[in-house]
N, C-alpha and C positions, 0 to 999 in steps of 0.2 A: 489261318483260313481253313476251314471243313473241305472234306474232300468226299468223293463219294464214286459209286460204281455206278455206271451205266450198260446195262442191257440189252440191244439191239437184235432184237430173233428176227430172222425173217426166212421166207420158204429158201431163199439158197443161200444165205450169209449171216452169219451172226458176229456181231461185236462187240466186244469188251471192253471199256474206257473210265480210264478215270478223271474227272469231272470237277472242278471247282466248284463253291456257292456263286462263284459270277460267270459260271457258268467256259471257263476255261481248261479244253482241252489236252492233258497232260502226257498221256501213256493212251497204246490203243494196241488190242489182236484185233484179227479179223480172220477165220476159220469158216471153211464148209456148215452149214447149220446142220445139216443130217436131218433134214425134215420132214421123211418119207419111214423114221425108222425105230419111231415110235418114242413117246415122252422121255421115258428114264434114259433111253443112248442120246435125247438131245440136249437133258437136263445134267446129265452125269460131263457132256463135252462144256458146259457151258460152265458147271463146278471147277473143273479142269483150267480152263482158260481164266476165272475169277482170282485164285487159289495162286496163279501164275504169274501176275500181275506186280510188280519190283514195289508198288504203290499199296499193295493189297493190307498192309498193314495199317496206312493211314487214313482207312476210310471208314468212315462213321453209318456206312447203308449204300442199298443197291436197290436200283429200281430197273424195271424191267419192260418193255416195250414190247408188246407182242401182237402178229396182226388177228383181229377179232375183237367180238365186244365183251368185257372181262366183266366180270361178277366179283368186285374191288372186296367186298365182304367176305365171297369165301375163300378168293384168293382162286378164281380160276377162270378157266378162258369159257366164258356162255355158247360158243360155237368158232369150232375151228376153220378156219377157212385154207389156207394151205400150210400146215405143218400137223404131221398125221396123228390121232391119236388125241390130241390134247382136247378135246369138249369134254369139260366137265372134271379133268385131271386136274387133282391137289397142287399147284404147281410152286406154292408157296411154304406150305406144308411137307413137300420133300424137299426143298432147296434147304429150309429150315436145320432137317435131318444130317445135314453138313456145315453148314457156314452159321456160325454165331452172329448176326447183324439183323439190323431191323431190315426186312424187304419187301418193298412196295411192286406192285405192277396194275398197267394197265394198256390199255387200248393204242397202237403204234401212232396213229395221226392224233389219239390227246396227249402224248409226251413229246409230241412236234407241236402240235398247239404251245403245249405249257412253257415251252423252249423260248417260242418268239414272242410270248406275252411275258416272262421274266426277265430274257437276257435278249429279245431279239427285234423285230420290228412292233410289235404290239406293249415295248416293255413302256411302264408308266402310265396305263389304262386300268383301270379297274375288271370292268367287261371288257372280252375278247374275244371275238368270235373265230375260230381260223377254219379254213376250208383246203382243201386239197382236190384243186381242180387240174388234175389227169387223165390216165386210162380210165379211172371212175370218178367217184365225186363224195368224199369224205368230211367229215368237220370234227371241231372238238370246242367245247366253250370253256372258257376261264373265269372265273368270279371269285376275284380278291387275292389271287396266285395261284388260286387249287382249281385242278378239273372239276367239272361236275360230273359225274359219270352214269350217274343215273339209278336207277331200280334193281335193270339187269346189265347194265354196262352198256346199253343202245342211248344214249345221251348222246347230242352230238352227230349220228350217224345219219345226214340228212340226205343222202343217195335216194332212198324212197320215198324223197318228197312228191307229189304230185303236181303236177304245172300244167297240167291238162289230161283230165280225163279220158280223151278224146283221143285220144292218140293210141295204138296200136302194142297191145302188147308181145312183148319177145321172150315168152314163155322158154323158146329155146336156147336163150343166153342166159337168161338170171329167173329168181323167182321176185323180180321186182314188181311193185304196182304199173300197170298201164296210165304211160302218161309222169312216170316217174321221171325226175330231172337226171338222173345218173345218163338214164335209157337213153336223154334227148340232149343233154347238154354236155355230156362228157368228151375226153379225147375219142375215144372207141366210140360211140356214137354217131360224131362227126364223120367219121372214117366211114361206120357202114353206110351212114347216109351218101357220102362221095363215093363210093362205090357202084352204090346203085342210081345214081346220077350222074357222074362224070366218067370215071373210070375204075376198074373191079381192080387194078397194078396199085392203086393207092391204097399205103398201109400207115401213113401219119397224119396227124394234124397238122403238121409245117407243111406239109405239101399241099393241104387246101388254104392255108392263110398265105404260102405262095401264090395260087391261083388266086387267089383273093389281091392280091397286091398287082396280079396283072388283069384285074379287071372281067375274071371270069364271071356271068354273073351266075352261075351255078354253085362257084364256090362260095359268091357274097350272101346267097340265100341260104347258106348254111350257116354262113356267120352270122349274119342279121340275125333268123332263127337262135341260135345259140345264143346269143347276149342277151336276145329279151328272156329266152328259157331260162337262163344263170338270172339275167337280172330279178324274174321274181321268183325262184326261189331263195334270193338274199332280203329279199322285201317281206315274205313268206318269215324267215329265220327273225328277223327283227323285228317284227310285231307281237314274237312270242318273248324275244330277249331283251331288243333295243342296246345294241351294245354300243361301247364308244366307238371300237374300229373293229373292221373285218382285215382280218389279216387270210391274205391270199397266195398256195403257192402250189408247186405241181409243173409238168411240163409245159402243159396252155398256158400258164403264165407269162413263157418265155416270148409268146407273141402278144403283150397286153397290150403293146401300143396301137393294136389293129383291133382291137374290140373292148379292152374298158372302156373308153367314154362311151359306148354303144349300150354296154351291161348296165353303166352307173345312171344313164337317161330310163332305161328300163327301174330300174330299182325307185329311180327320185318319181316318175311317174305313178308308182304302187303305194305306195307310202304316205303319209300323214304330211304337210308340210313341214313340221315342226323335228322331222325324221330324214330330211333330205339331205341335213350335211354333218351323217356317218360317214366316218372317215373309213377309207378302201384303202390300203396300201398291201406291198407286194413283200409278202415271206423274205427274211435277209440271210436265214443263216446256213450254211453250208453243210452241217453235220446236225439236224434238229432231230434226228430220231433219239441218236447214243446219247445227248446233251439233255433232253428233255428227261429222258428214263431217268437219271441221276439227278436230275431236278425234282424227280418224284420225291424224292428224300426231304429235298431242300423246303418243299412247297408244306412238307408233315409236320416240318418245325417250326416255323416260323407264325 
């Protein structure tokens, strides 16, 4: 059975793991990312920890998970978002300069995607749509095992979708579109809206789906709002894709039982009758960053 390397960058942890074709956890580091300290000190700790690995001998490729949207042709990250340095940095081409192996990378929530559409809850679908409904609002599509990733590596990134123009934009938090679903539908979203309706001490989303479970109706109108805002930008995603299932996961998840049937009546209402029963299910796997990244290998061969 192939074995392969998994890559996990992230602004404060990076992880190293080695990885079956079914996607089976073997050996794992987990080190400081160093991501304020410039490419080569976080490329050279990442060689370090690869190089280190008892398994490192029997893996056939490594793939690499990094946050931002990657430019998969030239093998670099299109724009960094928090680890310093890296826009537009070779990052494949100096990994190369060390390590003999074929190595892929890409975008950190499409080797989570590719994780639960190969080996997770979306496995046995052709299309796969996955989202990351959290502090923001992420996706990544699958078609036939492989990401799509796009032109410039923005495939996928459906945070600045639009779900009403109409809505205010927050020039001071992001340089998103007004009326974007990230702005309106995300964890942090929620928060600032309960903020400046309920209470300004609220800093999670559990705590308004709390108030939501006791009946606040400050907090239900934030939820209500939120499911129909998710719900059409999934009705939105699937008139362009039409996938078999959306696989969903992120922290808001962990309260689905208080707003999916709310998102999924939103979604069946947008939608084509013939589109109504895409299947919705909830991200399974526990480790989908390091798994997917090493799946990037698996997804090249096959």
């Amino acid at each position: 059975m192939k074995k392969y390397i998994g890559v996990d960058l992230g602004g404060t942890n990076i992880r190293v793991a080695v990885v079956t074709e079914l996607g089976e956890l073997l050996e794992e580091i987990k080190k400081p990312s160093q991501a304020q300290s410039g490419p080569e000190v976080v490329l050279n700790n990442m060689i370090e920890m690869i190089k280190s690995l008892e398994l490192f001998s029997e893996c056939s490729g490594i793939g690499i998970g990094i946050p931002g949207p990657v430019d998969t042709e030239k093998g670099c990250v299109s724009l960094s978002t928090n680890i310093k340095g890296f826009t537009g940095f070779p990052v494949i081409d100096y990994l190369k300069k060390y390590i003999d192996l074929p190595i892929y990378m890409d975008n950190d929530a499409n080797v989570a995607g590719l994780a639960e559409a190969l080996v997770g809850a979306g496995r046995g679908n052709r299309i796969v749509y996955y989202v990351t409904h959290s502090t923001g609002i992420g996706g990544a599509m699958i078609v036939n095992g492989r990401v799509v990733s796009g032109n410039k590596g923005y495939a996928g990134e459906i945070g600045n979708i639009v779900i009403d123009r109409n809505r205010p934009r927050y020039s001071d938090i992001n340089t998103l579109n007004a009326g974007a679903v990230e702005n309106e539908a995300s964890g942090s979203a929620m928060v600032r809206k309960a903020q400046a309706t309920i209470s300004p001490d609220i800093t999670s989303a559990y705590e308004i789906f709390k108030r939501y479970e006791q009946n606040d109706p400050r907090a239900i109108k934030i939820i209500d709002e939120m499911s129909y805002d998710f719900g059409m930008a999934m009705a939105t995603i699937a008139h362009v894709v039409d996938p078999h299932v959306f696989v969903i996961g992120g922290g808001v998840t962990s309260s689905k039982n208080l707003y999916w049937d709310k998102m999924i009546e939103a979604y069946q209402s947008l939608v084509h009758p013939q589109m109504r029963d895409t299947k919705f299910v909830e991200a399974q796997l526990d480790e989908p960053g390091v798994i997917g990244a090493a799946m990037l290998c698996y997804s090249q061969e096959v």
